[in-house]
Structure formats: structure tokens, C-alpha cells
PQR file with spaces between the fields and no chain letter, atoms N, CA, C, O and H, PARSE charges and radii, in Angstrom:
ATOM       1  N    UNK     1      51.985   62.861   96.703 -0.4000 1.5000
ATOM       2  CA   UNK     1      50.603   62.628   96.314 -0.0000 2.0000
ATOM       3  C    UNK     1      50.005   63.941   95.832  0.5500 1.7000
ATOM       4  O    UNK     1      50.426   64.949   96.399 -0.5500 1.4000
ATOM       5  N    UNK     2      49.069   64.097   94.854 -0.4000 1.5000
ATOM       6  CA   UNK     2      48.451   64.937   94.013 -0.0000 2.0000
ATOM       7  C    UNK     2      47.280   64.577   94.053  0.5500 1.7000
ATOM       8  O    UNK     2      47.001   63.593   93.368 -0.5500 1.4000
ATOM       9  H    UNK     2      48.727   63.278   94.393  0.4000 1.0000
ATOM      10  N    UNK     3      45.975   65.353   95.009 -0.4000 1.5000
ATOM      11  CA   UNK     3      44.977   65.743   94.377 -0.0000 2.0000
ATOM      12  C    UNK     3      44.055   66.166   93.907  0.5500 1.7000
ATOM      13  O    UNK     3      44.202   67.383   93.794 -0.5500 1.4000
ATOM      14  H    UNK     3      46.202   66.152   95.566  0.4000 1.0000
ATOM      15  N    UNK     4      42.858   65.750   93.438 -0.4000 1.5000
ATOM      16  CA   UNK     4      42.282   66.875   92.969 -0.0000 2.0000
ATOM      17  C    UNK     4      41.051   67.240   93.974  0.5500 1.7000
ATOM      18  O    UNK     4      41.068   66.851   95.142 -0.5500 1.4000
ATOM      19  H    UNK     4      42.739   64.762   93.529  0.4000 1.0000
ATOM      20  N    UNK     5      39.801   68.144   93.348 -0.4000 1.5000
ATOM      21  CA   UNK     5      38.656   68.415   93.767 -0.0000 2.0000
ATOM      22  C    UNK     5      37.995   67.628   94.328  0.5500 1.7000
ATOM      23  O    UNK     5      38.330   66.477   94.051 -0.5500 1.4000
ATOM      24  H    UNK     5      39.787   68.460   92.399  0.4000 1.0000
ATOM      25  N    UNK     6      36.629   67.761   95.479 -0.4000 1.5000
ATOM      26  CA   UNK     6      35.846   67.004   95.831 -0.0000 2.0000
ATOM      27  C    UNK     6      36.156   65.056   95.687  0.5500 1.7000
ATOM      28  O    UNK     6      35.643   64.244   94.916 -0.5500 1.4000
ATOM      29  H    UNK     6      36.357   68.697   95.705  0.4000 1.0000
ATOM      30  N    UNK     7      37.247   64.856   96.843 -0.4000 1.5000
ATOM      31  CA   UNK     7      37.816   63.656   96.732 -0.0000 2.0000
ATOM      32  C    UNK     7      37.372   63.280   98.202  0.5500 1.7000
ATOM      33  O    UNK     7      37.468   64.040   99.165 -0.5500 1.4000
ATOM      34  H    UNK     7      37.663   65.516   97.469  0.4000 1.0000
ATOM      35  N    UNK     8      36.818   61.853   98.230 -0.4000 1.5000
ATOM      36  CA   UNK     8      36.548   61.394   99.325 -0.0000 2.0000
ATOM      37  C    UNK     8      37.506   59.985   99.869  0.5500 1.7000
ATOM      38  O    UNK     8      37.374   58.835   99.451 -0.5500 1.4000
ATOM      39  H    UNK     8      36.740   61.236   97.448  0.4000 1.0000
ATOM      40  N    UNK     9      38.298   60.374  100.715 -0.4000 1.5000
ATOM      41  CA   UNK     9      38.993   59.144  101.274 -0.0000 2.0000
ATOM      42  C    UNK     9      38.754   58.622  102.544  0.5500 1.7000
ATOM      43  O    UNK     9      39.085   59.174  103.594 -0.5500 1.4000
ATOM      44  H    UNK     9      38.405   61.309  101.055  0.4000 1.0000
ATOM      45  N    UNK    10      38.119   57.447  102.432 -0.4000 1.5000
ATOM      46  CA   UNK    10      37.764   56.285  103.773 -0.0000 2.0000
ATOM      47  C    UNK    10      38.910   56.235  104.605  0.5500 1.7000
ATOM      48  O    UNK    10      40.020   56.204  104.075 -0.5500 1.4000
ATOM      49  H    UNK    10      37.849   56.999  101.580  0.4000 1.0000
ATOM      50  N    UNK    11      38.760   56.221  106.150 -0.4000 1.5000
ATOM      51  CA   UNK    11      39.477   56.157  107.008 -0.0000 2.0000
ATOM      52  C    UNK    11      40.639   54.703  106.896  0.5500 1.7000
ATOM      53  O    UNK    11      40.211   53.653  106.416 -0.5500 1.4000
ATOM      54  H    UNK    11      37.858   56.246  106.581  0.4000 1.0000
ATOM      55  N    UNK    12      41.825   54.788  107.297 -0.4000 1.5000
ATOM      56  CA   UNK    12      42.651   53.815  107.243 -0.0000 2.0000
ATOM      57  C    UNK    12      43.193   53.613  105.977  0.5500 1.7000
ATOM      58  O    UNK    12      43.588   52.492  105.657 -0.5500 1.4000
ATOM      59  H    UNK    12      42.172   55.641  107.687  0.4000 1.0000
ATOM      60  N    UNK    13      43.301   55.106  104.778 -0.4000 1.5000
ATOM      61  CA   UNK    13      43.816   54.615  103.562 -0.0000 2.0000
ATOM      62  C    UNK    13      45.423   54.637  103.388  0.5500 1.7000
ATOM      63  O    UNK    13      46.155   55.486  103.896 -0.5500 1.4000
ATOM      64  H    UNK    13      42.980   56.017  105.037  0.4000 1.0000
ATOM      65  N    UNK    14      45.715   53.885  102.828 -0.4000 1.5000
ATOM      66  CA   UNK    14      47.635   54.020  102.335 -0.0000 2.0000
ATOM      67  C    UNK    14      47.084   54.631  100.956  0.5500 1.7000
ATOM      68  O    UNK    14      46.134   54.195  100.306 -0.5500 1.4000
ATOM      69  H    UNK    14      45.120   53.195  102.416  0.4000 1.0000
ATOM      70  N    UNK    15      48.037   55.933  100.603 -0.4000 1.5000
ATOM      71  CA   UNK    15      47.928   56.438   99.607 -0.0000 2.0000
ATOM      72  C    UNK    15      49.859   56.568   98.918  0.5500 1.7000
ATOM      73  O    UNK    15      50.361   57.673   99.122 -0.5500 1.4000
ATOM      74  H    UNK    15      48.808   56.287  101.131  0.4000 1.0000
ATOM      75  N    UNK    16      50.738   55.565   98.225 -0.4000 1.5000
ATOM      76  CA   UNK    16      51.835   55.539   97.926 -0.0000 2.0000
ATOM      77  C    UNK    16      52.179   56.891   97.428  0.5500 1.7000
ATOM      78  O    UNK    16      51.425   57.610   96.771 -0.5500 1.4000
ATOM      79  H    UNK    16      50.330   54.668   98.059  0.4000 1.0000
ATOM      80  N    UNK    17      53.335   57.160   97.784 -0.4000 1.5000
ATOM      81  CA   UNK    17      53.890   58.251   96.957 -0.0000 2.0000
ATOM      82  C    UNK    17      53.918   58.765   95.713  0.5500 1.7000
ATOM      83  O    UNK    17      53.784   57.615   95.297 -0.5500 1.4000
ATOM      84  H    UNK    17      53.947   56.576   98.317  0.4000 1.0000
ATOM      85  N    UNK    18      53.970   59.456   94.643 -0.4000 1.5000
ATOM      86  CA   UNK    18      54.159   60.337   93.467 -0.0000 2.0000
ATOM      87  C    UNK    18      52.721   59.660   93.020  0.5500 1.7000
ATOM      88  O    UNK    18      52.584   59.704   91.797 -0.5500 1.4000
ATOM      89  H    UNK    18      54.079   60.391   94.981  0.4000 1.0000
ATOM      90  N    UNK    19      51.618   59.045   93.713 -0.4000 1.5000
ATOM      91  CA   UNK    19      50.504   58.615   92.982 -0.0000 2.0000
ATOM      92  C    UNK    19      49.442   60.146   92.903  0.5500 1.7000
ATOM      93  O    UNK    19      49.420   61.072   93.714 -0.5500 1.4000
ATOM      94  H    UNK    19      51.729   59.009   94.706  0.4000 1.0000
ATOM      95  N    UNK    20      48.566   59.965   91.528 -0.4000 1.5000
ATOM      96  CA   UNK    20      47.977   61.143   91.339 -0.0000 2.0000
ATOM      97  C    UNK    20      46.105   60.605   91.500  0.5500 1.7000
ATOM      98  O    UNK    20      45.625   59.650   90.888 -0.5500 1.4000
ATOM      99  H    UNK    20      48.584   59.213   90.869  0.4000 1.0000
ATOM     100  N    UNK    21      45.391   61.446   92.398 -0.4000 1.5000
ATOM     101  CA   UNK    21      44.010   60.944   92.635 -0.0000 2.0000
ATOM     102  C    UNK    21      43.203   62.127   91.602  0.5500 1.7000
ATOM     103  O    UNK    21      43.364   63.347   91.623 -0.5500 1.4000
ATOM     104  H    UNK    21      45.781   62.221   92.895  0.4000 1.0000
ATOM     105  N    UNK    22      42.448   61.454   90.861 -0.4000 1.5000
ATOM     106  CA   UNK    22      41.819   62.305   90.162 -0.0000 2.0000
ATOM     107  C    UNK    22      40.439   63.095   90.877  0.5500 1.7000
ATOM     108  O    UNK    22      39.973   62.566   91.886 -0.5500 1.4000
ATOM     109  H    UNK    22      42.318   60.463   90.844  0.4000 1.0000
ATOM     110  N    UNK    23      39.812   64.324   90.363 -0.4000 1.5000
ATOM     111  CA   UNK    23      38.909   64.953   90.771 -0.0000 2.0000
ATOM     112  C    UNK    23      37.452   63.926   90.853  0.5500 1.7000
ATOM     113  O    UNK    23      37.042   63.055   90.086 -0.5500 1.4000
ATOM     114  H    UNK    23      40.191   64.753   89.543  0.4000 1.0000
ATOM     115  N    UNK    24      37.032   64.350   91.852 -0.4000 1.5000
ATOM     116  CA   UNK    24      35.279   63.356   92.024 -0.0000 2.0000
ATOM     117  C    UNK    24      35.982   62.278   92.839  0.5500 1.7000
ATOM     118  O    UNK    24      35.066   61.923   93.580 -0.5500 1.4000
ATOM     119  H    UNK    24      37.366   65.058   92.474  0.4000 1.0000
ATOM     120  N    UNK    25      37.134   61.472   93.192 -0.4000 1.5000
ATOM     121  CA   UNK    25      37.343   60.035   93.040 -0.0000 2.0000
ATOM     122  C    UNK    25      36.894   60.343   94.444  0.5500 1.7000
ATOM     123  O    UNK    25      36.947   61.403   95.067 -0.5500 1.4000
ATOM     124  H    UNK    25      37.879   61.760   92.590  0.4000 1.0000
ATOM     125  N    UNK    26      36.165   58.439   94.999 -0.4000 1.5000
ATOM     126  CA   UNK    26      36.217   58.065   96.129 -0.0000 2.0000
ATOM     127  C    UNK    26      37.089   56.397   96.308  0.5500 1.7000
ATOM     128  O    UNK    26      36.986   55.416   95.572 -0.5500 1.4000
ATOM     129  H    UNK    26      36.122   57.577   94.493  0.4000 1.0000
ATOM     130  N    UNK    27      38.001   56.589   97.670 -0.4000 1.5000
ATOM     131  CA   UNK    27      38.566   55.481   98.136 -0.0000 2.0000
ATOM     132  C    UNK    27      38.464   54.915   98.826  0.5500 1.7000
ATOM     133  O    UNK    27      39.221   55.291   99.721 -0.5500 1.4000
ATOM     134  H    UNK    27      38.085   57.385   98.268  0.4000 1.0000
ATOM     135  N    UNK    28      37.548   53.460   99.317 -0.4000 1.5000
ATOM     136  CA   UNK    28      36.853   53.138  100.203 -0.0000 2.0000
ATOM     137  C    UNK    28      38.271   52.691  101.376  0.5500 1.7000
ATOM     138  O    UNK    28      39.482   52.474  101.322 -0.5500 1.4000
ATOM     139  H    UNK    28      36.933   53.154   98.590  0.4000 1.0000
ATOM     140  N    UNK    29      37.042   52.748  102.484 -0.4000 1.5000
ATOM     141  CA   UNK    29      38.227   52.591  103.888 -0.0000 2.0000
ATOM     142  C    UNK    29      39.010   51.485  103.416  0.5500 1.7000
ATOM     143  O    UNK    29      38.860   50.658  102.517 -0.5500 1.4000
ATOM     144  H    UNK    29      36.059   52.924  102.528  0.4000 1.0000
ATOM     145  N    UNK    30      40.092   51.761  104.483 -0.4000 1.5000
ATOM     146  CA   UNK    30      41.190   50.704  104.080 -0.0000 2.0000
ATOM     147  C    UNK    30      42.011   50.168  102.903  0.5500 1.7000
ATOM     148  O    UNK    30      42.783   49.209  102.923 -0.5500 1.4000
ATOM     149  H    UNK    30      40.214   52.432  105.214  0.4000 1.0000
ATOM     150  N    UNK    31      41.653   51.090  101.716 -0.4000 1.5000
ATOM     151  CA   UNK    31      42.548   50.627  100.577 -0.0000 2.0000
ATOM     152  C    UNK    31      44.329   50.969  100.682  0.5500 1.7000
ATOM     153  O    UNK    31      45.224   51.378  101.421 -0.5500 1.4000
ATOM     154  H    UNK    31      41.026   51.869  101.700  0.4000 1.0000
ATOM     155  N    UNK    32      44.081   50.566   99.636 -0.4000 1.5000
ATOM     156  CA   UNK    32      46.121   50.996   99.619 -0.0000 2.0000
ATOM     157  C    UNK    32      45.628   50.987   98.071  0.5500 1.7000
ATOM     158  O    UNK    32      44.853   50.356   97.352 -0.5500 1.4000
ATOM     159  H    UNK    32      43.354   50.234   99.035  0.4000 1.0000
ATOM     160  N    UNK    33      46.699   52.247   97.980 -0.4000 1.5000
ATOM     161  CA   UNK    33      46.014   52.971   96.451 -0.0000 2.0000
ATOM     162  C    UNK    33      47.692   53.067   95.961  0.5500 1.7000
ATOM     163  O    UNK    33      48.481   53.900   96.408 -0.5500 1.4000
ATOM     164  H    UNK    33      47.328   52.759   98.564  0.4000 1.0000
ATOM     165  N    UNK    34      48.076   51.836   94.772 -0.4000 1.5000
ATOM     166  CA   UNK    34      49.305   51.872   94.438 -0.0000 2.0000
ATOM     167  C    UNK    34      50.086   52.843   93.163  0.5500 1.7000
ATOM     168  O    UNK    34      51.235   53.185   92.884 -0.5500 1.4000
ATOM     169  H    UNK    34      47.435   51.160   94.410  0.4000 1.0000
ATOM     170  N    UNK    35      48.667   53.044   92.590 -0.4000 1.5000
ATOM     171  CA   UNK    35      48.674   53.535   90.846 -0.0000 2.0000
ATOM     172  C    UNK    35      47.914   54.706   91.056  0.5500 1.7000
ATOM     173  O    UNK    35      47.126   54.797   91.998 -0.5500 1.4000
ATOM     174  H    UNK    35      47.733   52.766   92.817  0.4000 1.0000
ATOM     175  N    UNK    36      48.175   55.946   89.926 -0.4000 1.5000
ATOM     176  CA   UNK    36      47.219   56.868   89.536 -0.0000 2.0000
ATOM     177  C    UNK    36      45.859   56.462   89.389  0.5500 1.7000
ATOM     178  O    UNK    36      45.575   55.410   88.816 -0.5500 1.4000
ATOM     179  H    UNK    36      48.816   55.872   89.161  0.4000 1.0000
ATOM     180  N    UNK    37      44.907   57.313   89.924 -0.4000 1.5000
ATOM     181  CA   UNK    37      43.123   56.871   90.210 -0.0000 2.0000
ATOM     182  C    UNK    37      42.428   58.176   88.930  0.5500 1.7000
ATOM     183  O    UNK    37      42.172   59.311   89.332 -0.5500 1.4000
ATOM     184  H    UNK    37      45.139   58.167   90.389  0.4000 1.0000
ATOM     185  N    UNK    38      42.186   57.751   87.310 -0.4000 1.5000
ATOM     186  CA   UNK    38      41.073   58.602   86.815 -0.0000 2.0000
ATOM     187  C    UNK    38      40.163   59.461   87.710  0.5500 1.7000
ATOM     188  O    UNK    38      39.984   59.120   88.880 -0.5500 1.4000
ATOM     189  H    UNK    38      42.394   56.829   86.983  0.4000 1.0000
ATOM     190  N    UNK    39      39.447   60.822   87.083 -0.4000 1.5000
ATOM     191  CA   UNK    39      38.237   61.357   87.626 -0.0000 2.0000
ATOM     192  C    UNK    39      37.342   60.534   87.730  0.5500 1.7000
ATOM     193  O    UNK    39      37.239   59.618   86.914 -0.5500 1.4000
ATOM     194  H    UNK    39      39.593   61.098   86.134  0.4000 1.0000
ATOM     195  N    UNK    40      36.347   60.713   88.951 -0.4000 1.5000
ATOM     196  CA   UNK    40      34.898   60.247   89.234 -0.0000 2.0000
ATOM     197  C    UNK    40      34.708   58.750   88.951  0.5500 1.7000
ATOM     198  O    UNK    40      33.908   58.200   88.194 -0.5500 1.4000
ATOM     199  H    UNK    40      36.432   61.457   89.613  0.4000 1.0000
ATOM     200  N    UNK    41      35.916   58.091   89.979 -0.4000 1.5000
ATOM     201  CA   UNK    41      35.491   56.848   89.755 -0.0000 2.0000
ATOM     202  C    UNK    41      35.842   56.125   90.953  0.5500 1.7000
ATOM     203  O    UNK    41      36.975   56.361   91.373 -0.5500 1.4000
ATOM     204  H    UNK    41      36.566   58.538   90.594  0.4000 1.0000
ATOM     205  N    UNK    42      35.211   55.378   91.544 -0.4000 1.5000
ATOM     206  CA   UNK    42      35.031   54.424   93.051 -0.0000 2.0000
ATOM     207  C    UNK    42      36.103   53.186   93.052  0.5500 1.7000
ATOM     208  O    UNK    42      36.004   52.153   92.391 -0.5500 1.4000
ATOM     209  H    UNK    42      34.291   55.186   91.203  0.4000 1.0000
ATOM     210  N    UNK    43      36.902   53.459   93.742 -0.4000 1.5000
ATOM     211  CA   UNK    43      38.009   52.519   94.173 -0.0000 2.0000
ATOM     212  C    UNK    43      38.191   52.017   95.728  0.5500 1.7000
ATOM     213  O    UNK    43      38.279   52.840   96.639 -0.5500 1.4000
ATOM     214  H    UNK    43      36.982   54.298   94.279  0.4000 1.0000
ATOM     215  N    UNK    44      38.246   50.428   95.983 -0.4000 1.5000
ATOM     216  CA   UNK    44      38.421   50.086   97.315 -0.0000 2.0000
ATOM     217  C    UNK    44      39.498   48.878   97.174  0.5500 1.7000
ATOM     218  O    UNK    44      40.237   48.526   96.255 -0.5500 1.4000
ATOM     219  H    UNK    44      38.174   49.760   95.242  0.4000 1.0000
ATOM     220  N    UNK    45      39.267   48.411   98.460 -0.4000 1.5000
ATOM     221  CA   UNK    45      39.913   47.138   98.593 -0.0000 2.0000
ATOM     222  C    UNK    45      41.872   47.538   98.710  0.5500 1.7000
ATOM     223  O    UNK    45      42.443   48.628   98.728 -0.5500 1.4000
ATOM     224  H    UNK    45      38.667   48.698   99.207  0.4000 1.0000
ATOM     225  N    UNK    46      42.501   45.930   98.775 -0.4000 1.5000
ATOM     226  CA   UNK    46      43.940   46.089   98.912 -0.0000 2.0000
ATOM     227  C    UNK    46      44.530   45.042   98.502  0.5500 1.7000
ATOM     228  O    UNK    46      44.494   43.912   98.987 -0.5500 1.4000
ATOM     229  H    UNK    46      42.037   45.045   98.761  0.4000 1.0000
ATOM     230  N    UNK    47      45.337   45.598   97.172 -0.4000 1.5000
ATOM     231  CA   UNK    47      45.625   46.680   96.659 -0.0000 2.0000
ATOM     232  C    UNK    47      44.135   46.875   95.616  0.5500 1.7000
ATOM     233  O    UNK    47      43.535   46.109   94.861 -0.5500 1.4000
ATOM     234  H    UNK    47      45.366   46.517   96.777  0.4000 1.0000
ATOM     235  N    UNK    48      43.970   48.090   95.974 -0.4000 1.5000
ATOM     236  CA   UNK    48      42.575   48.918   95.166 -0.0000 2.0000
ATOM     237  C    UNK    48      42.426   48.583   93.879  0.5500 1.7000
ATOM     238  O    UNK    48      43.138   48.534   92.876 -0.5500 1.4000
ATOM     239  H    UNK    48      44.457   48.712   96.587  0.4000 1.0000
ATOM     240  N    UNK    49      40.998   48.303   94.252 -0.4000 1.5000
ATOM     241  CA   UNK    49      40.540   47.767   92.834 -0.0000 2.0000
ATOM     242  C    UNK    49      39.091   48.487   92.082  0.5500 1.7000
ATOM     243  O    UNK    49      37.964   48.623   92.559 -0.5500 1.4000
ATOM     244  H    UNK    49      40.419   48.343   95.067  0.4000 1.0000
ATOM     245  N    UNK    50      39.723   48.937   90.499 -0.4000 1.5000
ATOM     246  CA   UNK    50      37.958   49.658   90.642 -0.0000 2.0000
ATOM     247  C    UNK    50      36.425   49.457   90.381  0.5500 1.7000
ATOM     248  O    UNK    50      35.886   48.696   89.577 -0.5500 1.4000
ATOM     249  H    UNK    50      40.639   48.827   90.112  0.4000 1.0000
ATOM     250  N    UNK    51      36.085   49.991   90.920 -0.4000 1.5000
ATOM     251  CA   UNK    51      34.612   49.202   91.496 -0.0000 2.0000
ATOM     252  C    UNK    51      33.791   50.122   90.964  0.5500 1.7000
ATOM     253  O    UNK    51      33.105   49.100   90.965 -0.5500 1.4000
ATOM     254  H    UNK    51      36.523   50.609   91.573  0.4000 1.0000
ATOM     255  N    UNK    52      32.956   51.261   90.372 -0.4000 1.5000
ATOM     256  CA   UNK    52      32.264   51.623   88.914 -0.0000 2.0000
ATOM     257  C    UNK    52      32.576   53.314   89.098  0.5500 1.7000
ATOM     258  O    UNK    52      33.298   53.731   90.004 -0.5500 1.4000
ATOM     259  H    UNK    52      33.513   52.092   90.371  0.4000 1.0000
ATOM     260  N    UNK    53      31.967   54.140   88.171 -0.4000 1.5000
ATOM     261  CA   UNK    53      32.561   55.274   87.606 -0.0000 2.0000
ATOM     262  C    UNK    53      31.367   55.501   88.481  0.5500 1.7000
ATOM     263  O    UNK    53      30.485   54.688   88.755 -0.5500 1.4000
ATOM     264  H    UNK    53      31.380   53.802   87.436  0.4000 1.0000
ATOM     265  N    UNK    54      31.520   57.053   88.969 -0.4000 1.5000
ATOM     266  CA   UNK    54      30.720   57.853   89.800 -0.0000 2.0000
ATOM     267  C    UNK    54      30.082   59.061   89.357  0.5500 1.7000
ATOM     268  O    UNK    54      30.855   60.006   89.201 -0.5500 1.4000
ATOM     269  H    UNK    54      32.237   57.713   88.746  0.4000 1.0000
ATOM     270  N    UNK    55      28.659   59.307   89.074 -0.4000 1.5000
ATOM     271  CA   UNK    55      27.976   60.180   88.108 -0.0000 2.0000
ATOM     272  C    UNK    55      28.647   61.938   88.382  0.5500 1.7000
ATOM     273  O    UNK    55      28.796   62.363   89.528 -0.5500 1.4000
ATOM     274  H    UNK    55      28.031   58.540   89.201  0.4000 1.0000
ATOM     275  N    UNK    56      28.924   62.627   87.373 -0.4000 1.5000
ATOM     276  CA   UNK    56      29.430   63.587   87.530 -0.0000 2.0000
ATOM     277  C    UNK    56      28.641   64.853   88.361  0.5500 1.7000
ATOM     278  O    UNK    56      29.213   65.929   88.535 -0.5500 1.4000
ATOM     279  H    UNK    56      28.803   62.281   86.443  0.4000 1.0000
């Protein structure tokens, strides 16, 4: 796993291997994050789904 700056991850996350989290991103509790996550953008649920871009 790879990532970047000011990243916020909710308690209880699965984060898969060689996946890359971009800078700004937040992952709400409990996701399972299967794919690379863009900068500054809000992802939850399982398997994570994204839910809107987060002001820079």
C-alpha cells in the first residue's frame, strides 16, 4: 500500500495490497478499498464506493 498526504482512514478499514491512496483522500469506517483511490475524494462502504470529491 502507497500513501499519500493528509489521508484520513475510518477505523476497521481493509486496505488490499499494491493499492495506491491518493493525497487529501478519506475512507469511511469499515470499507475494504480494492482499487487505486484519486486525490481528495470520499470513499466508503464494501467494497468502496465513491461518494463526492473533497474541497482542496
Amino acid at each position: 500500500m502507497s500513501k499519500g498526504d493528509d489521508v484520513f482512514i475510518g477505523l476497521n478499514v481493509c486496505i488490499c495490497s499494491s493499492v495506491t491512496i491518493g493525497k487529501g483522500t478519506i475512507i469511511g469506517a469499515g470499507s475494504v478499498v480494492t482499487k487505486d483511490i484519486s486525490p481528495y475524494r470520499v470513499w466508503a462502504g464494501n467494497s468502496t464506493r465513491y461518494i463526492k470529491d473533497r474541497a482542496k
